[in-house]
N, C-alpha and C positions, 0 to 999 in steps of 0.2 A: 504493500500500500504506500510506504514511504519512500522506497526505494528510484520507481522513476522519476519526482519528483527533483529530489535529492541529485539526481545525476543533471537535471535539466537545468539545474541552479549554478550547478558544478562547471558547466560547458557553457554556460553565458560568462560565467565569472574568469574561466580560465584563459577568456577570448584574449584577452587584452596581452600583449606580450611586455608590455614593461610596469608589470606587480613584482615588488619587489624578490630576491630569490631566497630558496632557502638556504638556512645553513651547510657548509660542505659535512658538517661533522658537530657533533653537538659529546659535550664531555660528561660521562655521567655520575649523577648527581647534581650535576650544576643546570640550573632553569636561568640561567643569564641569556644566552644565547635564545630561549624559546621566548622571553619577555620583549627581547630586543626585536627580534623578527614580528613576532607576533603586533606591537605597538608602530611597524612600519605598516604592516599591512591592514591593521583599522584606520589609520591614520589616510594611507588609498585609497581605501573602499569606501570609507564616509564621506570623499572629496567625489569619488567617481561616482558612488548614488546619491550623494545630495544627504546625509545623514547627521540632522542635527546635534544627536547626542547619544551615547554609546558605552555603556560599562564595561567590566570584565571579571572574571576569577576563577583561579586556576586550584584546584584544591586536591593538594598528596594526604590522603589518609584525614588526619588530626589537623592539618595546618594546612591553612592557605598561604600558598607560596609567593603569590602575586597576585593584586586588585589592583586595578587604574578605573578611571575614569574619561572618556573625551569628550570634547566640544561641550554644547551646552544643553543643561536639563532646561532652562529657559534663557535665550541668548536675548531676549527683549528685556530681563530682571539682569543680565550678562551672571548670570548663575550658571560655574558649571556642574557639568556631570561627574559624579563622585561615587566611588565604593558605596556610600549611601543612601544615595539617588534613588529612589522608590519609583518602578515602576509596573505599568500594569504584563502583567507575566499572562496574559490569556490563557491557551490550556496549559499550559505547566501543572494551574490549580487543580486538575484532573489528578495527579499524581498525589496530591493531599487527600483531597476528598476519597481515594483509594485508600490512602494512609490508616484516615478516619475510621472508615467502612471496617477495614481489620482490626481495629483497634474495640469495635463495639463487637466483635466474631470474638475476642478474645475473650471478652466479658462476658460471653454467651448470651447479647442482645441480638445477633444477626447470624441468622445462616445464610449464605449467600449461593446457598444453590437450595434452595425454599422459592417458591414461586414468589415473584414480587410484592400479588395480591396481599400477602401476608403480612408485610408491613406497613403496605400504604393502602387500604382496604376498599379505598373509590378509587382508584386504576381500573381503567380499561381502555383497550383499544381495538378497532376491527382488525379482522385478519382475512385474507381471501384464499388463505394454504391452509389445506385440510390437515384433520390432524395437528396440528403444529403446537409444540411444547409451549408450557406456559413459561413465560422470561422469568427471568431470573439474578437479583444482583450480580451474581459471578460474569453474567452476557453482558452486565452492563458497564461493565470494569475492561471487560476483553475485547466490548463493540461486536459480538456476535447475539445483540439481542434482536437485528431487524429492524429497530424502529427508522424513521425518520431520520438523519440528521439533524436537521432543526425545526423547533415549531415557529415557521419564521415573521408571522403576526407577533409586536410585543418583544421578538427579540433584543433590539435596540432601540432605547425611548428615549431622551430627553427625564421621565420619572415612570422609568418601569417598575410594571406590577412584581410583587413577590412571586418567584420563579417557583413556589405550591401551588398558584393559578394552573401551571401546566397540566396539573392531574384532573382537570373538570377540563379544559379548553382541547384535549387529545382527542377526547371521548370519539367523536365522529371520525377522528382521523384513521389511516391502515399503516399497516406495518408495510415496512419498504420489502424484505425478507422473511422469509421463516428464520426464525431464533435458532443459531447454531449454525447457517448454509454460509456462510461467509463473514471477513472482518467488515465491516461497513461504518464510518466512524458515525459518533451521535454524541452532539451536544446533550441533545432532547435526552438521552440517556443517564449520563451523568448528572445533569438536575434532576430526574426520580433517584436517582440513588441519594444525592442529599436530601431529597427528600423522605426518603426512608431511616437517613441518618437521624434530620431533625424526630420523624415519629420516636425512633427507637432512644435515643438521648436523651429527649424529654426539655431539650433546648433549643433555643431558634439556633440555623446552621453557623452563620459568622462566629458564636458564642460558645458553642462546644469546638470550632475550629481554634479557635482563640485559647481556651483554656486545655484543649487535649494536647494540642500541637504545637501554636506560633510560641506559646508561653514556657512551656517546657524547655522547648529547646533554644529560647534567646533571641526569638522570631518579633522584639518587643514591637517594632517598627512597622512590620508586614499586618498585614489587614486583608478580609474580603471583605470587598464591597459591590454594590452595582456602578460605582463610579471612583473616580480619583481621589484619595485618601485630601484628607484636610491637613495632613503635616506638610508643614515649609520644605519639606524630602524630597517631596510630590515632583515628579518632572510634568511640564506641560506636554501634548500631542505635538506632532508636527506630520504637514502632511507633505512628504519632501523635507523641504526645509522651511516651510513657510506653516505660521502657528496655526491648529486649529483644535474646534473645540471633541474632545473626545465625549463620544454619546453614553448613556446610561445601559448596563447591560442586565436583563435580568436571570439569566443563566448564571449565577454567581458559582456553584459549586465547577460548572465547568471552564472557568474563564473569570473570577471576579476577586483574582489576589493583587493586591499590590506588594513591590518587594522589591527588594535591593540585593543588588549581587556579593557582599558581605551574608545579609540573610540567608539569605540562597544558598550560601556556603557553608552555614549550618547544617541545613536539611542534605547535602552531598554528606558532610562527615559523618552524619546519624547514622546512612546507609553502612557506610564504612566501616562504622562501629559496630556493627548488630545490633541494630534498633539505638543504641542507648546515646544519647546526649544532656552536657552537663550531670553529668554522674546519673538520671534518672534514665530506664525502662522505656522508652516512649513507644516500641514497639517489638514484641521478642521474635530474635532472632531466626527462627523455624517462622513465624509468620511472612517475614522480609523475603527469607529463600522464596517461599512461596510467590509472592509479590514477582521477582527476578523470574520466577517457571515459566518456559512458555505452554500458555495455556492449549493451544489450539494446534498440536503437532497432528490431533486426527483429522482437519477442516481439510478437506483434497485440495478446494478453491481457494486457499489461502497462500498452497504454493509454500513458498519459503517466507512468507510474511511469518514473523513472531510477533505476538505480545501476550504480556503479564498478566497480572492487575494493577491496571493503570498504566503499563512500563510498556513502549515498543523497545523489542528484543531484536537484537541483528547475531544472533549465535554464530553466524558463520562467517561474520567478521564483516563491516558495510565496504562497500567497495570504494571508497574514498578513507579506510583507515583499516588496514589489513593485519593480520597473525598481532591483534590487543585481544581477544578473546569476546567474551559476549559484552556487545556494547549495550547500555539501556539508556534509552533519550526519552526527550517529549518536548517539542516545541511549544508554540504559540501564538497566536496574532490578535488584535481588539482590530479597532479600526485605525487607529494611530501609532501601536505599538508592534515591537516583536521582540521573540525572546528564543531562546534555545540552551539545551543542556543535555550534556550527554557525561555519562559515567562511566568507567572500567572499572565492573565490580573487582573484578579477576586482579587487579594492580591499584587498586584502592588510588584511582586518578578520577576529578571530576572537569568542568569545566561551563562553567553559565557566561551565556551571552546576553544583557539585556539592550533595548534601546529603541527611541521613543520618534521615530521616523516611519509614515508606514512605507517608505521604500529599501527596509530594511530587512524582506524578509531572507532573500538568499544572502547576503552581507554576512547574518548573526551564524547562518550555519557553516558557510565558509570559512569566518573566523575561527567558529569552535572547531571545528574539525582541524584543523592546521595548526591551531595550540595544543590539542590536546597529542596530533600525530608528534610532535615536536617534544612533548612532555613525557610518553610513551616512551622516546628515543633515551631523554635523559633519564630517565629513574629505570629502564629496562635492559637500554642499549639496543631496544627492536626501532630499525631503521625503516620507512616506508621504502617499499621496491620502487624502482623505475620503470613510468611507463614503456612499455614496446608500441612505438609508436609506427612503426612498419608493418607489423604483425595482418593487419586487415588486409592492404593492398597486395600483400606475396599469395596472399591464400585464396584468392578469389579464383570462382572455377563457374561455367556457363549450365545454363538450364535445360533441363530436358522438356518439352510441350505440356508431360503430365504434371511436373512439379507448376510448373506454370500456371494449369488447371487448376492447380491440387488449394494455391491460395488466393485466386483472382475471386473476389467476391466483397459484401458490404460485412461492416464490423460494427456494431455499439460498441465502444470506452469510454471511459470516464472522462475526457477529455470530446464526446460529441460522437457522430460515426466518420470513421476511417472506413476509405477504398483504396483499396488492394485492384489493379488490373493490368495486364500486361502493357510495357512498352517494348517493343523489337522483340527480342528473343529474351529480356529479363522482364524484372515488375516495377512498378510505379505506386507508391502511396498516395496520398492526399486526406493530412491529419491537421486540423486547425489550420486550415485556410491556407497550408504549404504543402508544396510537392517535393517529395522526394523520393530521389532512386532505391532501391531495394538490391544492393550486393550480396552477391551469394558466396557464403566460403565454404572451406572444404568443409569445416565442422559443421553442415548443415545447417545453419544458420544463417540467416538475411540481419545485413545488418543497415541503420539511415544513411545517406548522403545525400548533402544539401548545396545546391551551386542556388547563388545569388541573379536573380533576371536569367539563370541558367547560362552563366556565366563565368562567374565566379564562387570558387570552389569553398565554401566554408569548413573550417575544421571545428566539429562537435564534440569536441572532447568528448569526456567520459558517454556521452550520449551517444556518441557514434561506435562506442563499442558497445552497448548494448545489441547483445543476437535475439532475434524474433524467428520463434519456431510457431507452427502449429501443431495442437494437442487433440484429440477427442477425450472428454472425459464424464462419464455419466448421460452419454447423448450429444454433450454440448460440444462444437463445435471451434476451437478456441488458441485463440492468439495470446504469447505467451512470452515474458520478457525473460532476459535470461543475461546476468553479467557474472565472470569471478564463480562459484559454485551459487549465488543467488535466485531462485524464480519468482517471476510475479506474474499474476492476471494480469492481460493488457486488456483481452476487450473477447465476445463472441460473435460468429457468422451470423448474420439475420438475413432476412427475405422479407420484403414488403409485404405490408399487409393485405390481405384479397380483397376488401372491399372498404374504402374511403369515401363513401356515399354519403354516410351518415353524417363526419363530420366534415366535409367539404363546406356543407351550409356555417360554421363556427369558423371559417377561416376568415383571419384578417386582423386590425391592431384593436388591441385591449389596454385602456389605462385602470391604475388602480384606482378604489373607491373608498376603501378604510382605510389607509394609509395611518390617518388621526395625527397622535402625537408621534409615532416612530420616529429612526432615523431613514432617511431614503438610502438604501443603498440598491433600489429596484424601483423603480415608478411604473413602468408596461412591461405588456408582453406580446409578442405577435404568433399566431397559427400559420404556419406555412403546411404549404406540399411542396416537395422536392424530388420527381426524379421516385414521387411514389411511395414517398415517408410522408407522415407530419413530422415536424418540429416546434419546439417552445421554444422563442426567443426572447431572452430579457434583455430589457433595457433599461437605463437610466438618462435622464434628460434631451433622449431623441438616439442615445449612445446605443449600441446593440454590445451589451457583454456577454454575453454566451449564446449558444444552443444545442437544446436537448432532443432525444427522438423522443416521436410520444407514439406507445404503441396502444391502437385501443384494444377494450374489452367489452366495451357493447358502445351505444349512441351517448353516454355521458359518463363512462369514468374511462381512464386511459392512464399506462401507465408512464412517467418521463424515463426512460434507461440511463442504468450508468453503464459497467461492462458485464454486464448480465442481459440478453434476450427476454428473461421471463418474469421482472423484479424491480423495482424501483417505487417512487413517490409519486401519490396519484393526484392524478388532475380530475378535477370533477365538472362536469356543466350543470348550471344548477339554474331556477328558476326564480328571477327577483322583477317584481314594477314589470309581470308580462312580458320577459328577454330573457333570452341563456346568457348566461353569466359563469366563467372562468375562474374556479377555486382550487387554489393548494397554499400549503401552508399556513391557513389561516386567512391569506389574504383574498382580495374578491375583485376580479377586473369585469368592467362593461365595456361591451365591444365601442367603438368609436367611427362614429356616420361619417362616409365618405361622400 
């Protein structure tokens, strides 16, 4: 799930050829050499994204070896960014509220493989997969409970509702999945579990987070909230570089910590420690392993994705930081912020990135991952290999008619639908509005290449060694990424639907109508056919940010795909003031008269 992403971040960032280089040789025990590199290259990448203000901390076991601070938490107060700089960690807080959730298992207030119902007793939501298990806090820690990703009415408000509204506001809504069939990540998920937290505690959530967690362990600074803490710490938002106002969220358990990279390096040495910080238990040791297990080694369609509870696991080492052992991370994003943090349980090394630009989200990963390969080096003496930068081009070998056959066809991913079709004698992509050639090498494997106007040749870094195979598995039909010993889902074969009658009459542009107090990060959306799909297209201010397929299911619900054919979040046509009218997520678009 993490993994293409991560690479895509990796090959934009690598593009540039004068980021500073690394050290030839790094001496061990001494983090001099990885402070110094590591402070040239935020010092780069905040100039080359535009990155107002930027923390850091680097954490061996007990001790943080290095914290800085750059640019500014508000350059208009000319305040800058400091080891103490509070800011908002988006889902990082996942990783607590997981924390939480064990901590009341310990107590024997929660079993988390006990059906949901159990602790939050008005839960419910449709389902359209028969049979299908009741969820369960454990699904909702590892993201195999199916729901939704987000309930996205109320998400972000200017003064959003208490994120326990979620558990009456579902009711109508469906599960995107059956519980168990795949990782699928979910906001919506995370807030019922604190909401299960709040049930079982018998405290509102911030208040038992506070007293279980931030206080124990010297967190005195760190806060959830739905908005920007009131300490003079507080960094203000920036969007680029230019100030603005960060919105209210009401998802608090999954996204609503504020915190500073001092803080934050508390909670890495807890880990470190077995549960324990400041001499006190905060969480025993046998539960944390747990926490670290990857849950989901049975999910087929998971592939080589891990995760915890609450922890994504990279056990076979991420392909940007190799032979450290299992790594466990968890980012993050609000609308103005980002953050990232990854750990080597295995070498008791941690490393948090925060900072307070929202053009900072590849930046915070690329730093961290380069401080911490760097810090591996010195406390280990494990060196990252050197790319084989040749390796793609000697192996390339031509296609037979069937192989040709075997992948020319339409794809859902999560990134929209990819075509796969023959060009000459090899294949042709077209994923997110670009075309690329499909090289074949000996290992079986298609791998991107990307020329500019079809001209000029771009090198994709880490992107372009990713090999795409196809799979069948369980029926499905299914394109498969594949880098280092890593697999991931990219996307499944589909076929147009047989009859577009019904919603042909619904096509065309839709503005929203509840909007209310939210933040806009969606205003419309448009019905298309393409070539014999529908699609969902969202926009903002006239802007088209994405598009989804929508596959129906009868004349008013259909489903939007990610990279699944038969699963996703449903759209509904529903009838208001005598008009179909356009629902998901809570929100509600009327068509707009042309």
């Amino acid at each position: 799930m993490k993994l293409l992403p991560a690479l895509l971040a990796a090959a934009l960032l690598s593009a540039c050829a004068s980021a500073p280089p690394r050290p030839a040789s790094i001496a061990r025990g001494d983090y001099t050499a990885t402070q110094e590199y590591a402070s040239k290259l935020i010092q780069y990448e905040m100039k080359r994204n535009d990155v107002e203000g930027l923390s850091i901390a680097l954490v061996d076991d007990q001790r943080v070896v290095w914290a800085e601070g750059f640019g500014f938490a508000d350059e208009e107060k000319a305040i800058p960014a400091t080891v103490d700089t509070l800011y908002r960690v988006g889902s990082i807080s996942k990783l607590f509220t997981a924390t939480a959730a064990m901590q009341l298992v310990e107590q024997g207030r929660l079993d988390i493989d006990q059906p949901l119902i159990q602790y939050i007793p008005n839960f419910s939501i449709k389902s359209r997969f028969a049979d299908a298990p009741a969820i369960t806090p454990r699904q909702l820690m590892t993201h195999h409970s199916g729901l939704p990703r987000d309930r996205l009415k109320g998400f972000m408000a200017a003064n959003p509702a208490p994120f326990a509204t979620l558990v009456v506001d579902i009711r109508d809504d469906y599960t995107a999945y059956p519980p168990g069939l795949i990782a699928s990540y979910s906001n919506l998920g995370i807030s019922l579990l604190g909401v299960a937290i709040q049930n079982q505690s018998g405290l509102p959530y911030a208040d038992f987070m506070r007293q279980s967690l931030l206080v124990p362990m010297g967190m005195t600074n760190s806060s959830f909230d739905t908005g920007l803490s009131a300490s003079p710490l507080m960094a203000k938002g920036y969007q680029g570089r230019k100030a603005a106002v960060e919105p209210g969220l009401r998802d608090v358990p999954a996204g609503g910590l504020n915190s500073s990279v001092s803080e934050m390096s508390r909670f890495m040495s807890m880990v470190f420690a077995g549960g324990v910080s400041g001499g006190q238990q905060i969480i025993q040791e046998k539960t944390l392993a747990e926490m670290l297990r990857p849950q989901n080694d049975a999910v087929a369609l998971d592939f080589d994705t891990r995760v915890g509870l609450g922890w994504w696991l990279d056990a076979k080492g991420k392909p940007l930081l190799q032979n450290g052992g299992t790594i466990a991370s968890h980012n993050g994003a609000t609308e103005f912020f980002r953050s990232q943090l990854f750990i080597l349980p295995g070498h008791k090394l941690g490393v948090v990135v925060l900072a307070n630009s929202s053009t900072a989200g590849g930046v915070v990963e690329h730093i961290a991952i380069e401080t911490l390969a760097l810090a591996l080096e010195a406390k280990r003496g494990i060196r990252q290999p050197e790319a084989d930068k040749n390796k793609i081009e000697t192996d390339l070998q031509a296609l037979t008619p069937a192989q040709v056959n075997e992948y020319v066809g339409d794809y859902t991913t999560m990134m929209g639908m990819a075509q796969i079709s023959a060009c000459g004698e090899g294949l042709c992509a077209v994923a997110a509005d670009k075309k690329f050639n499909l090289l074949h090498g000996k290992d079986g494997q298609f791998r991107l290449d990307y020329s500019l106007l079809g001209l000029i040749h771009l090198d994709l870094g880490y992107l372009g060694k990713v090999g795409i195979t196809r799979r069948t598995l369980d029926g499905r039909e299914l394109l498969v990424a594949r880098i280092g010993e890593q697999e991931a889902l990219v996307g499944q074969r589909i076929t147009p639907p047989a009859n577009l009658e019904l919603w042909r009459r619904y096509l065309g542009e839709y503005e929203n109508t509840n909007l209310g107090n939210d933040h806009k990060f969606m205003d419309g959306v448009k019905l298309l056919e393409e070539r014999g799909y529908l699609f969902v297209e969202i926009s903002k201010d006239g802007t088209a940010l994405g598009k989804a397929l929508l596959k129906p299911l009868s004349d008013h619900e259909g489903l939007m795909l990610g990279n699944l054919s038969d699963s996703g979040e449903t759209v509904r046509v529903v009838q208001q003031e005598g008009e179909a009218r356009l629902l998901f997520g809570g929100y509600l678009f009327k068509k707009i008269a042309r």
